[in-house]
N, C-alpha and C positions, 0 to 999 in steps of 0.2 A: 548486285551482290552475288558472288559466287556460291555455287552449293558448298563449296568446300569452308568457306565461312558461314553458310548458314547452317550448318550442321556442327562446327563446334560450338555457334551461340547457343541452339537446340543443347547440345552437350554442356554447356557451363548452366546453363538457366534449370537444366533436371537437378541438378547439385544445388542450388542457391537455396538458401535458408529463406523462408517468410516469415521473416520480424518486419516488425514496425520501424517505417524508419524516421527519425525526429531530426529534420534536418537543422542544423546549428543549435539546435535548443540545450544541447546537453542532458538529455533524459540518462533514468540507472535503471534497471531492473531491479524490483526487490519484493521479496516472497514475506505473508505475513500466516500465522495459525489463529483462530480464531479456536478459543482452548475452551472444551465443555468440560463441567464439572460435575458428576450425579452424585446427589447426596439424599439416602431415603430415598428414591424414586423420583427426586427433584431435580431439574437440569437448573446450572447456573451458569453465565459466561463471566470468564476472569481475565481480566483489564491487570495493567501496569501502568504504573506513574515512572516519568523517562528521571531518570537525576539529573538535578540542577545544574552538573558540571557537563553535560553533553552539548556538542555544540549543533546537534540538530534538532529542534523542537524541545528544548529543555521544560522539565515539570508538567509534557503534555499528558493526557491518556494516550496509549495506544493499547497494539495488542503485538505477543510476540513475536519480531519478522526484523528482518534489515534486509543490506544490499546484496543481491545473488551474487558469490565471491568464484573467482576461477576456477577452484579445487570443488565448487556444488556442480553434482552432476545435472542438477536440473532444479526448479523456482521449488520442486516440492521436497528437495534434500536441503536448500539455504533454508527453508521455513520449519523445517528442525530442526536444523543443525543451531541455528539464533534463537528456539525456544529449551533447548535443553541449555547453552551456554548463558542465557538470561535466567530462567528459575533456576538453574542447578539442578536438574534432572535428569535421568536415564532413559535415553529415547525409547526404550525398550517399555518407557509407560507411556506413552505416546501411541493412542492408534487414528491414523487419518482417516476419516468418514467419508471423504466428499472434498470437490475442489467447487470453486466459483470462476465465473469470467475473470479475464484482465479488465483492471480498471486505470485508466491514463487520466493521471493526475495533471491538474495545470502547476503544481509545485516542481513537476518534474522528475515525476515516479510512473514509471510502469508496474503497478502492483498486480500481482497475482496472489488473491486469501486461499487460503486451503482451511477446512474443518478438523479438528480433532479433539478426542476424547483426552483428557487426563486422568490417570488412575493414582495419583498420589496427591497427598495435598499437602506433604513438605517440603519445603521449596530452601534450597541455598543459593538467595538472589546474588548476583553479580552486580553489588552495590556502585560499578564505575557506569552501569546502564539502568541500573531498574533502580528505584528509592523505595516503592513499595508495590505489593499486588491487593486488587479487591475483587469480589464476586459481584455480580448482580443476575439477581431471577430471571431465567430466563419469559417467566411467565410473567413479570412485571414488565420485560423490555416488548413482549408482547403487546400491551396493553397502552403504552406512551407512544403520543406522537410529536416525532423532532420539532424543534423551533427552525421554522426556514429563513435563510438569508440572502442576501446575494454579496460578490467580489466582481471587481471592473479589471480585466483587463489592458494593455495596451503596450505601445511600442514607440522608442524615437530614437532616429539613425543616432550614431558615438562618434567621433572624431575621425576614425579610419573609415567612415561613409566615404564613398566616392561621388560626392554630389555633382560631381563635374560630366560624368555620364549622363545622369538622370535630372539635369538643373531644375526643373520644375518641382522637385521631389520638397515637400514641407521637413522641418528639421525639429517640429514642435511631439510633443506627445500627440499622437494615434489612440483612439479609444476599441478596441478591436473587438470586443466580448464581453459578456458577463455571464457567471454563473453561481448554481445555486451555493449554499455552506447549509448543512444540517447542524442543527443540536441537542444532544441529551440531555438532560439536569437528571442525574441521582446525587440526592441527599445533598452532598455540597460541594459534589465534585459535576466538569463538564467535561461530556466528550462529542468533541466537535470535528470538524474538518474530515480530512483522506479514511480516517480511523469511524466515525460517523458514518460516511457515506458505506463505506462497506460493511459496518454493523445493519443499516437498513437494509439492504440487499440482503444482508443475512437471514433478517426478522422476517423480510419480503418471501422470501423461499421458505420458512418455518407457517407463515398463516399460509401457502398456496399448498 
Protein backbone atom coordinates (compact mmCIF):
# COMPACT_ATOMS: atom_id res chain seq x y z
CA UNK A 1 0.00 0.00 0.00
CA UNK A 2 1.38 3.32 -0.82
CA UNK A 3 1.72 6.17 1.73
CA UNK A 4 -0.15 8.37 -0.56
CA UNK A 5 -3.14 5.98 -0.06
CA UNK A 6 -2.60 5.46 3.36
CA UNK A 7 -2.87 8.64 4.22
CA UNK A 8 -6.11 9.52 2.50
CA UNK A 9 -7.69 6.26 4.23
CA UNK A 10 -6.13 7.97 7.67
CA UNK A 11 -7.85 11.26 6.01
CA UNK A 12 -11.55 9.66 5.05
CA UNK A 13 -11.63 7.48 8.48
CA UNK A 14 -10.90 10.97 10.71
CA UNK A 15 -14.27 12.18 8.98
CA UNK A 16 -16.34 8.90 9.29
CA UNK A 17 -19.20 9.00 11.52
CA UNK A 18 -19.47 6.12 14.48
CA UNK A 19 -23.00 4.81 14.17
CA UNK A 20 -23.92 1.52 14.35
CA UNK A 21 -24.17 -0.26 11.54
CA UNK A 22 -27.17 -2.91 10.97
CA UNK A 23 -26.26 -4.66 8.08
CA UNK A 24 -29.44 -5.62 5.96
CA UNK A 25 -31.56 -5.49 8.85
CA UNK A 26 -33.26 -2.29 8.10
CA UNK A 27 -32.88 -0.67 11.57
CA UNK A 28 -34.59 3.56 12.09
CA UNK A 29 -33.25 5.79 14.65
CA UNK A 30 -35.76 7.19 16.89
CA UNK A 31 -35.75 9.45 19.91
CA UNK A 32 -38.37 8.89 22.74
CA UNK A 33 -38.96 11.66 26.12
CA UNK A 34 -39.74 10.06 29.12
CA UNK A 35 -42.15 13.19 30.32
CA UNK A 36 -42.22 13.87 34.38
CA UNK A 37 -44.93 15.38 35.81
CA UNK A 38 -44.77 17.26 39.60
CA UNK A 39 -47.78 17.76 41.16
CA UNK A 40 -47.65 18.85 45.10
CA UNK A 41 -44.10 17.70 45.35
CA UNK A 42 -45.21 14.42 43.78
CA UNK A 43 -43.25 13.12 40.57
CA UNK A 44 -45.49 11.05 38.16
CA UNK A 45 -44.54 9.54 34.65
CA UNK A 46 -47.07 10.19 31.80
CA UNK A 47 -47.67 7.39 29.31
CA UNK A 48 -49.82 7.62 25.85
CA UNK A 49 -52.14 5.13 24.29
CA UNK A 50 -50.97 4.96 20.23
CA UNK A 51 -54.63 5.36 18.13
CA UNK A 52 -56.07 2.46 16.85
CA UNK A 53 -55.55 3.71 13.19
CA UNK A 54 -51.67 3.74 13.43
CA UNK A 55 -50.13 1.28 11.57
CA UNK A 56 -47.24 0.95 14.08
CA UNK A 57 -48.04 -0.70 17.31
CA UNK A 58 -51.56 0.42 17.33
CA UNK A 59 -53.53 0.79 21.04
CA UNK A 60 -49.84 0.14 22.43
CA UNK A 61 -48.42 2.17 25.58
CA UNK A 62 -45.69 4.10 24.82
CA UNK A 63 -44.04 7.18 25.68
CA UNK A 64 -43.65 10.48 23.46
CA UNK A 65 -40.84 9.88 20.53
CA UNK A 66 -40.93 8.64 16.89
CA UNK A 67 -38.37 8.26 14.02
CA UNK A 68 -35.41 10.92 14.07
CA UNK A 69 -36.60 12.77 10.68
CA UNK A 70 -33.88 14.63 8.38
CA UNK A 71 -34.80 18.30 9.35
CA UNK A 72 -33.99 16.90 13.48
CA UNK A 73 -30.70 18.21 14.22
CA UNK A 74 -30.05 15.54 16.53
CA UNK A 75 -32.22 12.22 18.62
CA UNK A 76 -32.54 15.05 21.25
CA UNK A 77 -34.49 17.79 18.89
CA UNK A 78 -36.74 14.55 17.15
CA UNK A 79 -37.70 13.73 21.02
CA UNK A 80 -39.35 17.17 21.23
CA UNK A 81 -40.07 17.95 18.31
CA UNK A 82 -42.70 14.36 18.51
CA UNK A 83 -43.65 15.22 22.17
CA UNK A 84 -44.89 18.85 21.58
CA UNK A 85 -46.60 17.56 17.99
CA UNK A 86 -48.24 14.54 20.05
CA UNK A 87 -49.62 16.40 23.34
CA UNK A 88 -50.03 19.70 21.68
CA UNK A 89 -47.65 21.62 23.56
CA UNK A 90 -45.15 24.37 23.63
CA UNK A 91 -41.55 23.09 23.80
CA UNK A 92 -40.87 26.08 25.71
CA UNK A 93 -42.65 23.77 28.58
CA UNK A 94 -40.48 21.17 28.10
CA UNK A 95 -37.16 21.02 30.12
CA UNK A 96 -34.80 18.04 29.39
CA UNK A 97 -33.08 16.61 32.66
CA UNK A 98 -30.92 13.97 31.52
CA UNK A 99 -30.38 11.50 28.39
CA UNK A 100 -29.94 7.58 28.83
CA UNK A 101 -27.95 5.05 26.66
CA UNK A 102 -29.09 3.90 23.13
CA UNK A 103 -31.16 0.93 23.37
CA UNK A 104 -31.05 -1.49 19.93
CA UNK A 105 -34.21 -2.97 19.79
CA UNK A 106 -34.66 -6.56 17.99
CA UNK A 107 -37.95 -4.86 16.44
CA UNK A 108 -35.71 -2.77 14.62
CA UNK A 109 -35.35 0.57 16.50
CA UNK A 110 -32.27 2.27 17.69
CA UNK A 111 -33.84 4.13 20.50
CA UNK A 112 -32.28 6.83 22.23
CA UNK A 113 -34.80 8.15 25.73
CA UNK A 114 -34.11 11.48 26.97
CA UNK A 115 -35.70 12.67 30.43
CA UNK A 116 -38.00 15.65 30.69
CA UNK A 117 -39.87 17.78 32.98
CA UNK A 118 -43.49 18.87 31.87
CA UNK A 119 -44.78 22.17 33.14
CA UNK A 120 -48.21 22.05 31.87
CA UNK A 121 -50.94 19.62 32.05
CA UNK A 122 -53.17 20.66 29.12
CA UNK A 123 -52.53 18.78 26.39
CA UNK A 124 -54.19 19.20 22.74
CA UNK A 125 -53.52 15.55 21.69
CA UNK A 126 -52.97 14.76 18.04
CA UNK A 127 -55.89 12.36 17.97
CA UNK A 128 -54.29 10.79 14.27
CA UNK A 129 -51.25 9.47 17.12
CA UNK A 130 -52.08 9.63 20.62
CA UNK A 131 -56.11 8.37 21.66
CA UNK A 132 -55.27 9.20 25.25
CA UNK A 133 -52.49 10.06 27.95
CA UNK A 134 -52.41 8.76 31.68
CA UNK A 135 -49.98 9.31 34.69
CA UNK A 136 -48.61 6.97 36.94
CA UNK A 137 -46.53 7.58 40.43
CA UNK A 138 -43.59 7.65 40.04
CA UNK A 139 -43.18 6.28 43.59
CA UNK A 140 -45.63 3.33 42.87
CA UNK A 141 -43.37 2.32 39.48
CA UNK A 142 -40.70 2.43 42.17
CA UNK A 143 -42.20 -0.15 44.03
CA UNK A 144 -43.47 -3.02 41.16
CA UNK A 145 -41.48 -5.45 39.72
CA UNK A 146 -42.11 -6.36 35.83
CA UNK A 147 -43.42 -9.73 34.67
CA UNK A 148 -40.51 -11.30 32.77
CA UNK A 149 -40.83 -13.07 29.52
CA UNK A 150 -38.97 -14.20 26.83
CA UNK A 151 -39.29 -13.91 22.41
CA UNK A 152 -37.32 -16.53 20.15
CA UNK A 153 -35.71 -15.17 17.51
CA UNK A 154 -34.59 -16.68 14.09
CA UNK A 155 -33.88 -16.59 10.30
CA UNK A 156 -34.60 -18.59 6.87
CA UNK A 157 -32.86 -17.84 3.45
CA UNK A 158 -36.16 -16.26 0.64
CA UNK A 159 -36.17 -17.12 -2.67
CA UNK A 160 -33.29 -14.86 -3.99
CA UNK A 161 -30.85 -17.04 -1.56
CA UNK A 162 -28.21 -18.11 -3.69
CA UNK A 163 -28.12 -21.70 -2.40
CA UNK A 164 -25.97 -22.68 -5.27
CA UNK A 165 -22.85 -20.88 -3.62
CA UNK A 166 -23.42 -22.26 -0.28
CA UNK A 167 -25.25 -25.85 -1.15
CA UNK A 168 -24.91 -27.21 2.11
CA UNK A 169 -26.73 -24.13 3.52
CA UNK A 170 -30.30 -25.56 5.41
CA UNK A 171 -33.36 -23.60 3.74
CA UNK A 172 -35.58 -24.32 7.14
CA UNK A 173 -35.99 -21.73 9.91
CA UNK A 174 -32.61 -21.08 12.18
CA UNK A 175 -33.50 -20.44 15.74
CA UNK A 176 -30.69 -17.63 16.54
CA UNK A 177 -31.68 -15.99 19.97
CA UNK A 178 -33.81 -15.21 22.58
CA UNK A 179 -34.69 -12.53 24.71
CA UNK A 180 -36.17 -11.13 27.52
CA UNK A 181 -39.92 -8.84 27.11
CA UNK A 182 -40.75 -6.89 30.61
CA UNK A 183 -44.11 -6.22 31.95
CA UNK A 184 -46.03 -3.54 33.85
CA UNK A 185 -49.78 -4.00 35.04
CA UNK A 186 -51.15 -0.51 36.23
CA UNK A 187 -54.73 -0.86 37.00
CA UNK A 188 -55.90 -2.33 33.67
CA UNK A 189 -53.59 -1.04 31.41
CA UNK A 190 -50.14 -2.98 30.12
CA UNK A 191 -46.88 -1.60 29.35
CA UNK A 192 -44.70 -3.90 27.80
CA UNK A 193 -42.07 -4.36 25.26
CA UNK A 194 -39.34 -1.51 23.70
CA UNK A 195 -41.45 1.14 26.06
CA UNK A 196 -41.05 -1.45 29.32
CA UNK A 197 -37.51 -2.05 28.85
CA UNK A 198 -36.67 1.65 28.90
CA UNK A 199 -39.14 2.45 31.68
CA UNK A 200 -36.86 -0.10 33.80
CA UNK A 201 -33.78 1.45 33.03
CA UNK A 202 -35.35 4.47 33.96
CA UNK A 203 -36.68 3.20 37.55
CA UNK A 204 -33.09 1.35 37.45
CA UNK A 205 -31.20 4.98 37.56
CA UNK A 206 -34.15 6.55 39.90
CA UNK A 207 -33.45 3.62 43.01
CA UNK A 208 -29.27 3.96 42.22
Amino acid sequence: MSKQLLSRIKRVLSNEKREIKTVGMGFFRAAVLIPLIIEKDKESILFEVRASEMAWQPGEICFPGGKVEPRDANEKEAAIRETVEELGINAKNIEVIGEMGEVVSPIGVILKPYIGIIEVTDYKLSKKEVAQVFKVPLAMLLDMKPIKAHMEMGNRPLDDFPFELVPHYNDEWKRRRTYEVLFYKFEDRVIWGLTAQVLSDFIDICRN
